[in-house]
C-alpha positions in Angstrom: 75.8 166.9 31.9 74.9 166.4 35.8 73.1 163.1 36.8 70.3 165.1 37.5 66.8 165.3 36.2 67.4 167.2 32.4 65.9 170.7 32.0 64.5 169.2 29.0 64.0 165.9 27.5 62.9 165.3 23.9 62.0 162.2 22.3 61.4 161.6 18.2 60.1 165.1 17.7 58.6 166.0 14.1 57.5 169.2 12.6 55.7 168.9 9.1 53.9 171.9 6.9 50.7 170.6 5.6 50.9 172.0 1.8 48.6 172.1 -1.6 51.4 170.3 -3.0 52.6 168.0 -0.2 53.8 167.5 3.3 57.2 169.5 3.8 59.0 167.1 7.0 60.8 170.7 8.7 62.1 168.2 11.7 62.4 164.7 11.2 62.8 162.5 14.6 64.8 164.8 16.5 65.9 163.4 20.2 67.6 165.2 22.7 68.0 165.9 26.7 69.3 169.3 27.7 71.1 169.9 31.3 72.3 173.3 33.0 75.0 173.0 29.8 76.0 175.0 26.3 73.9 172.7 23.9 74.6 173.9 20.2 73.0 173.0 16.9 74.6 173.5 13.6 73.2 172.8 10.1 73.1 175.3 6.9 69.5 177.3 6.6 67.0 175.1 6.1 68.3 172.3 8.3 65.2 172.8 11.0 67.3 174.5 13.5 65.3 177.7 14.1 62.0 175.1 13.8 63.6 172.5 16.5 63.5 176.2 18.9 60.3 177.1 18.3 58.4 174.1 18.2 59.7 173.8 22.0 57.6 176.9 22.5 54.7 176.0 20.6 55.4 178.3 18.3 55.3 176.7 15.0 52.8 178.5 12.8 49.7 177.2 10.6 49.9 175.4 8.6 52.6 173.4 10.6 51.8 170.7 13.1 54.3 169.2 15.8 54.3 165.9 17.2 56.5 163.8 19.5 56.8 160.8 21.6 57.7 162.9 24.4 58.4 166.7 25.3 59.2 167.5 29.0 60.5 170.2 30.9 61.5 169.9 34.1 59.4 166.7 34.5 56.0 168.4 32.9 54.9 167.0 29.7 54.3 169.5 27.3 52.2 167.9 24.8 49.8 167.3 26.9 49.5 171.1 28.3 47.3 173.2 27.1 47.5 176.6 25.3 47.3 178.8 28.7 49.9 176.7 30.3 52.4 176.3 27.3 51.9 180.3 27.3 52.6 180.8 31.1 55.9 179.0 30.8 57.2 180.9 27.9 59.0 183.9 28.8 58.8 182.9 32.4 60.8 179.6 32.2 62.0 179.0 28.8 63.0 181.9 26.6 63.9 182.4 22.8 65.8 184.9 21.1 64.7 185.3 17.6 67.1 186.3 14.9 66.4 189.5 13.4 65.5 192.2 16.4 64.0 194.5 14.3 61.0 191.8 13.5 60.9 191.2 17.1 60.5 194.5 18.8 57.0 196.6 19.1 58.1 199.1 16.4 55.6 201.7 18.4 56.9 201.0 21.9 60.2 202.4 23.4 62.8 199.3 24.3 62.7 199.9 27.9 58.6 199.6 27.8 59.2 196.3 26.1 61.2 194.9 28.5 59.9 196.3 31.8 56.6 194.9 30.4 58.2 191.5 30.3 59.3 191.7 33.8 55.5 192.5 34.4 53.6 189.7 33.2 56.0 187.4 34.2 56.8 188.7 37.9 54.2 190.4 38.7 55.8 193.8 39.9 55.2 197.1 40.0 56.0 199.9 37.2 58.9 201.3 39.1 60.5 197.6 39.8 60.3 196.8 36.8 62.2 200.2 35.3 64.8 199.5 37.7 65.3 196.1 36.4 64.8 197.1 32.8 67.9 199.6 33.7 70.1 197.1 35.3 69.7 194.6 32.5 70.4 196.9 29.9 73.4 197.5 31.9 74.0 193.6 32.3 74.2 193.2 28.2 77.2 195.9 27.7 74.5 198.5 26.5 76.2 202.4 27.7 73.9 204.6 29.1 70.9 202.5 29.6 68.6 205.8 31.1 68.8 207.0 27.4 68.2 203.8 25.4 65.5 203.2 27.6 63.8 205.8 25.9 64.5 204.7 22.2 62.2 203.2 19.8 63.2 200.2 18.0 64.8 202.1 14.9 66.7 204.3 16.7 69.0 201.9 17.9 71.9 199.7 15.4 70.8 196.2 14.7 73.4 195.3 17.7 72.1 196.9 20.2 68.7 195.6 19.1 69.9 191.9 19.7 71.7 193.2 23.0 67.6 194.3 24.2 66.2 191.4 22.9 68.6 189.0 25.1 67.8 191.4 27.8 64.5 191.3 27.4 64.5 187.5 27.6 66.8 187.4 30.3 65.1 189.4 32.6 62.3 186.7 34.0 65.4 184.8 34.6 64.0 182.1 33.0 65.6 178.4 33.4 66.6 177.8 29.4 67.6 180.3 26.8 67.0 179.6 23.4 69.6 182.0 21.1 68.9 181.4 17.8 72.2 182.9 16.1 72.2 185.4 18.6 75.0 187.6 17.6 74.8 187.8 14.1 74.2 191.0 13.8 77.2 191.7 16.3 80.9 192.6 15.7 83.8 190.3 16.9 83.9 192.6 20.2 80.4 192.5 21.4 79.9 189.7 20.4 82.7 188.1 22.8 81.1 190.3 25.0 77.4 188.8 24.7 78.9 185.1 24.7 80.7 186.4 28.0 76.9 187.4 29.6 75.8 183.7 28.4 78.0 181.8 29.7 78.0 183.4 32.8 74.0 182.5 33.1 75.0 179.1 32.3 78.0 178.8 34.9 76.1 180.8 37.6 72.3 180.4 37.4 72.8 176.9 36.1 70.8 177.4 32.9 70.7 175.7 30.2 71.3 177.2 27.1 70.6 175.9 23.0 72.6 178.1 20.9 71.1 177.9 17.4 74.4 179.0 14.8 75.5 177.9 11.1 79.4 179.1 12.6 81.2 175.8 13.4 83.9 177.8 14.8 82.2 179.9 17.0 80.3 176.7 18.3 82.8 174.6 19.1 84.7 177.2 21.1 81.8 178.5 23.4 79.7 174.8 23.6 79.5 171.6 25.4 78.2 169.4 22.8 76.9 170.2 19.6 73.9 168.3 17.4 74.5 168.7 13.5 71.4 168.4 11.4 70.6 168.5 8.3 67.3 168.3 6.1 65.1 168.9 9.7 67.0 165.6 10.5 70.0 164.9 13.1 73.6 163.7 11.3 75.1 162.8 14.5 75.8 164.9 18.4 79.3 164.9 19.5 81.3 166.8 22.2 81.9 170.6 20.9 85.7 169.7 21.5 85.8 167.0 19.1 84.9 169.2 15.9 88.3 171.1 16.6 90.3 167.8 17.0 91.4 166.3 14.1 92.3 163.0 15.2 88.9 162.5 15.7 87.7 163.2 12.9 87.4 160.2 10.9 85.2 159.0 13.9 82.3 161.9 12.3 79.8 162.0 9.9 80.2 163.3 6.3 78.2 166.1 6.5 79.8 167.2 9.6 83.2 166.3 7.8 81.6 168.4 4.8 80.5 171.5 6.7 84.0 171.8 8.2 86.2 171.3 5.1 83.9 174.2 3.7 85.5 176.4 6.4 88.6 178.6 5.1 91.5 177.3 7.5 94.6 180.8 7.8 96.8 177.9 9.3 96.1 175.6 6.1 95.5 177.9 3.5 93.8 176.6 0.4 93.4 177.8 -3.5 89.7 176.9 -3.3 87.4 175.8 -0.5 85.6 172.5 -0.6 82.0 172.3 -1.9 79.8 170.3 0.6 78.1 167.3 -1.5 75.2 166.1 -0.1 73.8 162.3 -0.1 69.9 162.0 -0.2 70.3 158.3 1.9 71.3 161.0 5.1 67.5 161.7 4.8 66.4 157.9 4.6 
């Protein structure tokens, strides 16, 4: 990170789901700043991850309520905005890529409608702008013959190509942070070097910042700058990404970061069985 002003700063922010049978805490006190850098967060399911993205976007549904000290982005407090505003900068300067594409796409819309829609609201342009960009991002993400899969609904394409629309799709406002929330699951080992290639060059040139939800320790160290592990909605520690890999550092980190990479087959160290992770309820104290 840059001396500069972060992208985003948060401060002790909470997410909890009001129930008949008692308050579930999905976030507990996270804190965070995010610069034009690779910003990961690790956890297993269930950790608050995918919560921590959407709660940045207001997008936490009933019967959950967020709360925070502070929330800023770019120097505008976002608790205090209203519906309209919060709405106006999603899309347009902060972006999220859900998970599962097939969830997230208009089933009864082509892909290229989608996304030249998207350039629409948030730019302003023209139908035939905003096909040509539609076309060029397609061609941006790796997708072949982007004229054609313009013209395809959502299940007519593989559940790869529908992640490689929905990045385009959010990528096409050119908005100043990304939110990927495990963005190439549903991707091979090829694309999704390929993907990671695209994102890291928004990061390196645009100078966005990027928070790349992921359960894969491996894949998060390698492509990161730092990484925050949580666990239970609550944070276990943040680190540099290069410090997972090294072990002589290692006795520096938390147990459940210890625990999450011991569970992690090792080809160089082989092993007859794989740790299990134990868990200690005083981490949630």
């Amino acid at each position: 990170m840059t001396s500069e002003q972060p992208l985003l700063e948060v401060d002790n922010l909470k997410v909890d789901f009001h129930t008949p049978t008692g308050i579930v805490r999905a976030v507990r006190g996270l804190s965070f700043t995010l610069g034009r850098e690779r910003l990961g967060i690790v956890g297993e399911s269930g950790s608050g991850k995918s919560m921590t993205g959407r709660a940045i976007l207001d997008l936490i549904p009933h019967p959950g309520v967020v709360g925070a000290d502070r929330m800023r982005f770019r120097g505008q407090d976002l608790m205090a905005m209203g519906n309209k505003e919060r709405s106006k900068l999603r899309g347009r300067h902060i972006s999220m890529v859900m998970q599962d594409p097939k969830f997230s796409l208009n089933p009864v819309q082509t892909v290229g409608s989608q996304i030249a829609e998207a350039y629409r609201i948030h730019r302003r342009a023209g139908a035939r702008e905003a096909r040509e960009r539609s076309l060029a991002m397609l061609e941006q993400v790796q997708i072949r013959e982007p004229a054609r899969v313009y013209e395809l609904y959502p299940h007519e394409v593989s559940g790869g190509m529908g992640q490689r629309v929905m990045i385009a799709m959010m990528l096409i406002a050119e908005p100043e942070i990304l939110i990927a929330d495990e963005p190439t699951s549903a991707l091979d080992v090829t694309v999704q070097l390929q993907i990671l290639k695209i994102l890291d060059d928004l990061v390196t040139e645009r100078g966005m910042g990027l928070i790349f939800i992921s359960h894969d320790l491996h894949l998060v160290q390698s492509f990161c700058d730092r990484v925050i592990v949580m666990y239970g909605g609550k944070v276990m520690e943040t680190l540099p990404a290069a410090e997972l890999a090294d072990i002589s550092a290692r006795d520096r980190r938390h147990p459940y970061t210890l625990g999450l990479l011991g569970c992690l087959p090792d080809l160089d160290h082989p092993q007859a069985k794989l740790a299990t992770l134990n868990r200690d309820p005083a981490w949630l104290a």
